[in-house]
C-alpha positions as a LaTeX table, in Angstrom:
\begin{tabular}{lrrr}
\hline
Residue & $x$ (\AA) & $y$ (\AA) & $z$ (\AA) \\
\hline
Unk1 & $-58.55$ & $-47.82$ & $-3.55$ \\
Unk2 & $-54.99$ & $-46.29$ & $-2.46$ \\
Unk3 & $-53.80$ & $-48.02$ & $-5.88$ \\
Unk4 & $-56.35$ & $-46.56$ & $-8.48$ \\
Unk5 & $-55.70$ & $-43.27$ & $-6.48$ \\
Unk6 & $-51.64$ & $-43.26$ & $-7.06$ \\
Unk7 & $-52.60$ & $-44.44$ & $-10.61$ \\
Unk8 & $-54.56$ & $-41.50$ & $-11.78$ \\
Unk9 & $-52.22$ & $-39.26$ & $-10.17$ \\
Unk10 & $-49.44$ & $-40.72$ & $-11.76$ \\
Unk11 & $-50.90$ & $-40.90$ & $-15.12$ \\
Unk12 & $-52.15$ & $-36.98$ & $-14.86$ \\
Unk13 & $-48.79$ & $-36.13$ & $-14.06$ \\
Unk14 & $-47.76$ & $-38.17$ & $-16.85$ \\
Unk15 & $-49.94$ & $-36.56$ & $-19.35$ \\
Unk16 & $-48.63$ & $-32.80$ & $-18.08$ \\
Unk17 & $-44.68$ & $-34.39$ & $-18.36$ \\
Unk18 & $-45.24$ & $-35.29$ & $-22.18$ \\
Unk19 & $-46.92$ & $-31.83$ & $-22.74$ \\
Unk20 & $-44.57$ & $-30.40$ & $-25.92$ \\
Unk21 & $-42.00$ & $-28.81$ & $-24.12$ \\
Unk22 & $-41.73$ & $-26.18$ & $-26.74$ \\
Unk23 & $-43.19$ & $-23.35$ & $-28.79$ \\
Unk24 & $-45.36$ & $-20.19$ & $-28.08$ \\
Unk25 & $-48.55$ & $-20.31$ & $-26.06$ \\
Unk26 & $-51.70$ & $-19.74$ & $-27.65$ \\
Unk27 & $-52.23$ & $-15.87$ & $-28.22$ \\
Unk28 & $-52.93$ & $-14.08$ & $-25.19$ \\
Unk29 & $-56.52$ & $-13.05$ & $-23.83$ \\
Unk30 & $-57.69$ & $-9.81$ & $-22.26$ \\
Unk31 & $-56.13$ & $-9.12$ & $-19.22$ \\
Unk32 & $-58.64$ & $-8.80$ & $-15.81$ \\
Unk33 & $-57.83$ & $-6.14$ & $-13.43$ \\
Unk34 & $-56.25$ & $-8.45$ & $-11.22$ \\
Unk35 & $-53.24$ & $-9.18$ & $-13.67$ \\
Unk36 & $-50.33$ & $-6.80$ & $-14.26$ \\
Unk37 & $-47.92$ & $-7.15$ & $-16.62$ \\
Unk38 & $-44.49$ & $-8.25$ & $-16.20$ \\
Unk39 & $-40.53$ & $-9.08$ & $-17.97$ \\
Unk40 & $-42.11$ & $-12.42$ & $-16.94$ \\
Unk41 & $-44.92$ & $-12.53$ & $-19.88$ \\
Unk42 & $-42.02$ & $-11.88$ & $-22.81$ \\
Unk43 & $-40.57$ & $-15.25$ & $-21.49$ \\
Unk44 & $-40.58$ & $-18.46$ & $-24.09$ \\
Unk45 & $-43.21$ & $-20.62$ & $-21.97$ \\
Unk46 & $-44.11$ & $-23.75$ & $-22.73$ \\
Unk47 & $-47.63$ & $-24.70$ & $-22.12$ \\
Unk48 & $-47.28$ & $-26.08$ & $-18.73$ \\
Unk49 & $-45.09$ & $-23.35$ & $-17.54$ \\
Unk50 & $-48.05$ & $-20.98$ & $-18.64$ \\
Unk51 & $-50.58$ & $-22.70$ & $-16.73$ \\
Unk52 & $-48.23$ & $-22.00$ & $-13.45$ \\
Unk53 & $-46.54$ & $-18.80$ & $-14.52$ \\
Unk54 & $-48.63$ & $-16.97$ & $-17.12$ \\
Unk55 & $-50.22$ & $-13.79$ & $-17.35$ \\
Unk56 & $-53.50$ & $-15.58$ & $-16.10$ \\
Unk57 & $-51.11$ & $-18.46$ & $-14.18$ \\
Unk58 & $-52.14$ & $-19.90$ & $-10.83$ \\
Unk59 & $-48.93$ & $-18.34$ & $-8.64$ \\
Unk60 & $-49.83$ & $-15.08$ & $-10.48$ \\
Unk61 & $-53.52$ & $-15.13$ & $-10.13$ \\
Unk62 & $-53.64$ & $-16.14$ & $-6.88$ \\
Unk63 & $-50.74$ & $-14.09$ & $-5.20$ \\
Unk64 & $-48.08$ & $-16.78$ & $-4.63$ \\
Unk65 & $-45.88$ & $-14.80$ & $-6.31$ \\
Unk66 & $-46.28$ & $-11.43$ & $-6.10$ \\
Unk67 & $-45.38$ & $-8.83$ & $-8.78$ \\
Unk68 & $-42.95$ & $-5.67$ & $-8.15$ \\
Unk69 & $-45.23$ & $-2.73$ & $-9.39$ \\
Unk70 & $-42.79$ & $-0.40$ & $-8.42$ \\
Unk71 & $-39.05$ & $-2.05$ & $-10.74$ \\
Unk72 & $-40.72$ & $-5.05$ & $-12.40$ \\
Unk73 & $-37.54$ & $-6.00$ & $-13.86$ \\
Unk74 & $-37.26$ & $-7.63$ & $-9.98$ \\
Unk75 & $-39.38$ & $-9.95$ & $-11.27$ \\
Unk76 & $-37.31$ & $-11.84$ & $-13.34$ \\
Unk77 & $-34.35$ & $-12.34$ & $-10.58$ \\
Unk78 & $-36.89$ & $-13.05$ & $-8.03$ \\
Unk79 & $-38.36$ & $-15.56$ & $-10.49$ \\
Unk80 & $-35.06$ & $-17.30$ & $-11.34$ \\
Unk81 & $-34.15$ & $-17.63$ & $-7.44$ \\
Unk82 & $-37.75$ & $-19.23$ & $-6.97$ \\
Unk83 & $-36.70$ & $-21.54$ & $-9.88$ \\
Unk84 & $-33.22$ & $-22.31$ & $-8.71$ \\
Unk85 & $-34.80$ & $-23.23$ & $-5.33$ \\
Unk86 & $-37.19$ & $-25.53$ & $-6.66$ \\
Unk87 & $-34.77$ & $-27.76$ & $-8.69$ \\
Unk88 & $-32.31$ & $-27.78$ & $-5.94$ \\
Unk89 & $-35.41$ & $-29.32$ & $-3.81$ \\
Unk90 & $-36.43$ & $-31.39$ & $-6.32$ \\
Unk91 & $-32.96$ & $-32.66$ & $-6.94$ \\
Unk92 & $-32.48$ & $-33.18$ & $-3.33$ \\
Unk93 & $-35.50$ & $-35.60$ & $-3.03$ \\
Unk94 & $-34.78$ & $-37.30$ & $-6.06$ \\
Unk95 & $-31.74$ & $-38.57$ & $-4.54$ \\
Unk96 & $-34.01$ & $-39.56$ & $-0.90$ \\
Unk97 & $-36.30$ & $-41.07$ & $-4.02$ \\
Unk98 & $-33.41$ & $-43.22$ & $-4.82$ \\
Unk99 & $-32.95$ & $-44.96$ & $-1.21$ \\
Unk100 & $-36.46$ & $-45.34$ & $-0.99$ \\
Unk101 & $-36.87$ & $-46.61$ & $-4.33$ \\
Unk102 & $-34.19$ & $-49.30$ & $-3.49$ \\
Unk103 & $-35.76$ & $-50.24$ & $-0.34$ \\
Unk104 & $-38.48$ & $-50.79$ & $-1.99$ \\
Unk105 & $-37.17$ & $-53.11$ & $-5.12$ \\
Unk106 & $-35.19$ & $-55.38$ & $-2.66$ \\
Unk107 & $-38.19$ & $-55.78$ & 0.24 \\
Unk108 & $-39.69$ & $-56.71$ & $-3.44$ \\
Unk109 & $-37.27$ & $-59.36$ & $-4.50$ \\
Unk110 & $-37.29$ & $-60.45$ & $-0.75$ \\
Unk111 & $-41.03$ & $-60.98$ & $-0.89$ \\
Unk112 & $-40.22$ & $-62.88$ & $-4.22$ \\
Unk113 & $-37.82$ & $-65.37$ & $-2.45$ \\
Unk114 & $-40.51$ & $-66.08$ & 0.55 \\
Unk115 & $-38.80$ & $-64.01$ & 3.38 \\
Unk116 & $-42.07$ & $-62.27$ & 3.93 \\
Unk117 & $-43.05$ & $-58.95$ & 2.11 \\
Unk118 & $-43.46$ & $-56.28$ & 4.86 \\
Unk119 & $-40.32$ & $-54.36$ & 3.58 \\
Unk120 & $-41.78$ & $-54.17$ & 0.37 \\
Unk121 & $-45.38$ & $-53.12$ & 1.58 \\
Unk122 & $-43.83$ & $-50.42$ & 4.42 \\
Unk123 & $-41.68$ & $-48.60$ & 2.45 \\
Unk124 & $-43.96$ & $-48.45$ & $-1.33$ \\
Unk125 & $-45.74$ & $-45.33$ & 0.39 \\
Unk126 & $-42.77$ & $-43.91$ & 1.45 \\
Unk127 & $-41.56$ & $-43.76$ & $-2.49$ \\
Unk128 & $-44.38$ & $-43.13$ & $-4.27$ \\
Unk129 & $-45.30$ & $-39.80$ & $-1.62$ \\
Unk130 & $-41.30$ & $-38.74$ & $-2.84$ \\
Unk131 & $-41.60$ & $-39.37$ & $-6.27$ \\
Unk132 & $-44.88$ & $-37.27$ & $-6.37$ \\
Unk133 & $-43.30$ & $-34.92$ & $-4.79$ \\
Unk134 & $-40.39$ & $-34.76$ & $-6.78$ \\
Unk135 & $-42.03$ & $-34.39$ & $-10.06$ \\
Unk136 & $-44.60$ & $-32.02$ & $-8.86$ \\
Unk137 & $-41.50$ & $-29.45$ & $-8.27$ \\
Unk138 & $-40.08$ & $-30.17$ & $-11.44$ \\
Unk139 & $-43.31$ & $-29.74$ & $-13.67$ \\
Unk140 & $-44.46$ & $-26.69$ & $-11.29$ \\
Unk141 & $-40.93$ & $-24.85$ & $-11.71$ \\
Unk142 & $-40.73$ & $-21.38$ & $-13.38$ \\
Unk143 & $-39.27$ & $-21.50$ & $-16.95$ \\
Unk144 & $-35.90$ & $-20.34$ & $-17.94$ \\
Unk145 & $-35.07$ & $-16.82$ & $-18.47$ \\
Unk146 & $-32.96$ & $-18.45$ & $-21.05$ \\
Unk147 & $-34.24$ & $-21.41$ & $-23.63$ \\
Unk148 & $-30.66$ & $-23.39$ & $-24.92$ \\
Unk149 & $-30.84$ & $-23.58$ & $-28.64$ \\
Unk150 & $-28.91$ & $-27.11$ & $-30.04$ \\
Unk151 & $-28.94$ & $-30.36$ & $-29.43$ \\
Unk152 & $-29.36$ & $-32.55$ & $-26.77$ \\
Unk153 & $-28.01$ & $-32.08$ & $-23.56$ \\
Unk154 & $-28.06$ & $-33.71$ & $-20.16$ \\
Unk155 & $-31.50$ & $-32.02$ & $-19.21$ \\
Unk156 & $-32.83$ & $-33.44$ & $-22.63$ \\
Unk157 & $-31.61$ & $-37.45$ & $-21.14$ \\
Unk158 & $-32.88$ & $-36.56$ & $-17.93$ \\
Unk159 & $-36.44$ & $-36.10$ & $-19.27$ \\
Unk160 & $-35.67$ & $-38.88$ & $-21.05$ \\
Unk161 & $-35.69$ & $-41.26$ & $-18.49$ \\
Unk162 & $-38.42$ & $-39.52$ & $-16.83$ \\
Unk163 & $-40.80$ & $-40.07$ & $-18.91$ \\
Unk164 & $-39.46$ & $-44.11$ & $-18.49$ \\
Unk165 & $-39.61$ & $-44.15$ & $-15.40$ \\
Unk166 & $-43.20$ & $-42.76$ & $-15.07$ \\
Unk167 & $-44.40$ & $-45.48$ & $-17.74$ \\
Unk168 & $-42.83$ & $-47.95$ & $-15.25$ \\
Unk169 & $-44.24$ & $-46.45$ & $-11.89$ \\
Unk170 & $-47.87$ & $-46.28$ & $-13.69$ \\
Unk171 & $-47.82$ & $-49.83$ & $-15.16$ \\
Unk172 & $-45.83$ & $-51.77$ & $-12.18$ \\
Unk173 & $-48.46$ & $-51.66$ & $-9.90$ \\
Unk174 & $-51.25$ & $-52.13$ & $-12.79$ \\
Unk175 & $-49.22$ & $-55.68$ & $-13.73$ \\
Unk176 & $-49.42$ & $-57.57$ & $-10.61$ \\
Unk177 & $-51.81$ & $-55.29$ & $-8.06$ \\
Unk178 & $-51.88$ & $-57.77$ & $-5.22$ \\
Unk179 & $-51.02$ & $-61.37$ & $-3.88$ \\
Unk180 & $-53.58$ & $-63.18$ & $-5.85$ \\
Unk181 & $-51.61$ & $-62.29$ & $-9.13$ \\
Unk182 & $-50.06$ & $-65.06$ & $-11.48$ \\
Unk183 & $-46.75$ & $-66.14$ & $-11.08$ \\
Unk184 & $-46.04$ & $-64.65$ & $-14.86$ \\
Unk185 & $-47.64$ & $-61.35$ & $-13.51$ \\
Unk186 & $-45.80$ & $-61.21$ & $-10.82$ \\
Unk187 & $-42.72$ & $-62.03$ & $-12.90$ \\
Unk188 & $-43.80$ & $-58.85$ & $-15.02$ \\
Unk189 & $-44.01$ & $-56.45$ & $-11.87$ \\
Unk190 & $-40.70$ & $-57.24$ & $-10.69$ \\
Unk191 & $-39.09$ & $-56.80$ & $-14.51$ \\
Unk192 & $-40.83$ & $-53.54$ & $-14.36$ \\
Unk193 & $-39.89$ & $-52.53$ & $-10.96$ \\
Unk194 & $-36.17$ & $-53.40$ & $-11.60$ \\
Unk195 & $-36.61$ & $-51.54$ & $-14.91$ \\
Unk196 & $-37.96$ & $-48.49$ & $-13.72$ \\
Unk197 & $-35.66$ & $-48.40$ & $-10.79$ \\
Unk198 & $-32.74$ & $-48.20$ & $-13.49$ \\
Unk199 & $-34.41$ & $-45.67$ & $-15.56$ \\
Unk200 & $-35.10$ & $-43.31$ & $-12.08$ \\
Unk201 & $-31.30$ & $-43.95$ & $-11.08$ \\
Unk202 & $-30.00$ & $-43.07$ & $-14.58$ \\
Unk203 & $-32.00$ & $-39.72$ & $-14.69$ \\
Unk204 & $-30.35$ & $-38.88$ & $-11.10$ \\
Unk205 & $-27.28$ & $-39.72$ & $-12.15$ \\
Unk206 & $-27.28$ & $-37.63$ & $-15.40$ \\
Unk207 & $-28.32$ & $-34.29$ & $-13.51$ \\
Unk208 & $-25.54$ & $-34.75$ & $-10.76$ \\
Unk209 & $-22.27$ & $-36.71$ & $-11.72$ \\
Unk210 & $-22.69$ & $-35.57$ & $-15.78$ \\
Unk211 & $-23.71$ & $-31.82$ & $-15.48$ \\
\hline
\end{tabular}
């Protein structure tokens, strides 16, 4: 049950992560008296980011993030310290990701080569609570007050190998889901794991050695 749980959470996330990441949101509605408007609603949002930070968004609606009535321009800094804050975080346990993730692949390969796979089974919690975790701050985050126009850059490779690495945490446990699976299956999950363990490490690495 904990699997098919941590699979359709990982696939929802999925599904918000390859959201397009661009262009206008859909023309705006009447405002209810509970909205106010803000600098923050002339921002370039992308769908996502309007579901969190829109007019009608959930930190807005329900108070998360208050407004300044009286100089709303405080919005925007107060919105881009809320954003740097977030990314630091979720940069932060991305790396603690990392060492857990490792933990995990080599209890993994130890559980391949017979010594027993408790490693393997103790610490796969432990990685999957700080991956959710990690991508929930990164898809929740405020937008930029800034889009970059051009080409790609090292954000544009880090989402990159997200959206690898979330194929690979969806589909490793899916391949071999317990004890009783083939020895090709089980073959399978650990090309996968190893794989997706490379793709997770590569997106770290771009965001914090190459920016």
């Amino acid at each position: 049950m904990s699997w098919r749980v941590t699979r359709i959470c990982l696939l929802v996330a999925g599904v918000a992560w390859a959201w397009p990441m661009a262009g206008r949101t859909a023309a705006a509605t009447p405002a209810p008296v509970h909205t106010q408007v803000s600098p923050i609603d002339t921002l370039h949002m992308s769908p996502l980011e309007h579901v969190f930070w829109g007019r009608h968004g959930l930190m807005r609606v329900t108070g998360l993030f208050p407004l300044d009535q009286e100089r709303p321009v405080n919005d925007l800094r107060q919105l881009a310290k809320v954003r740097r804050r977030m990314l630091s975080t979720h940069q932060m346990l991305g790396l603690a990701t990392v060492a857990s993730m490792a933990v995990t692949v080599v209890g993994g390969q130890r559980a391949i080569n017979g010594s027993g796979a408790g490693l393997h089974k103790a610490s796969l919690p432990v990685t999957i609570g700080l991956y959710s975790t990690t991508a929930a701050l990164a898809l929740a985050s405020p937008p930029k007050l800034v889009r970059r126009r051009g080409g790609a850059d090292t954000i544009t490779f880090h989402k990159w190998f997200a959206a690898a690495h979330l194929s690979g945490m969806i589909l490793t446990p899916m391949i071999a889901p317990d004890d009783r699976s083939s020895a090709a299956d089980r073959r399978r999950h650990q090309i996968s794991g190893y794989t997706t363990f490379g793709a997770f490490t590569c997106g770290m690495l771009v965001v914090t050695v190459f920016n």
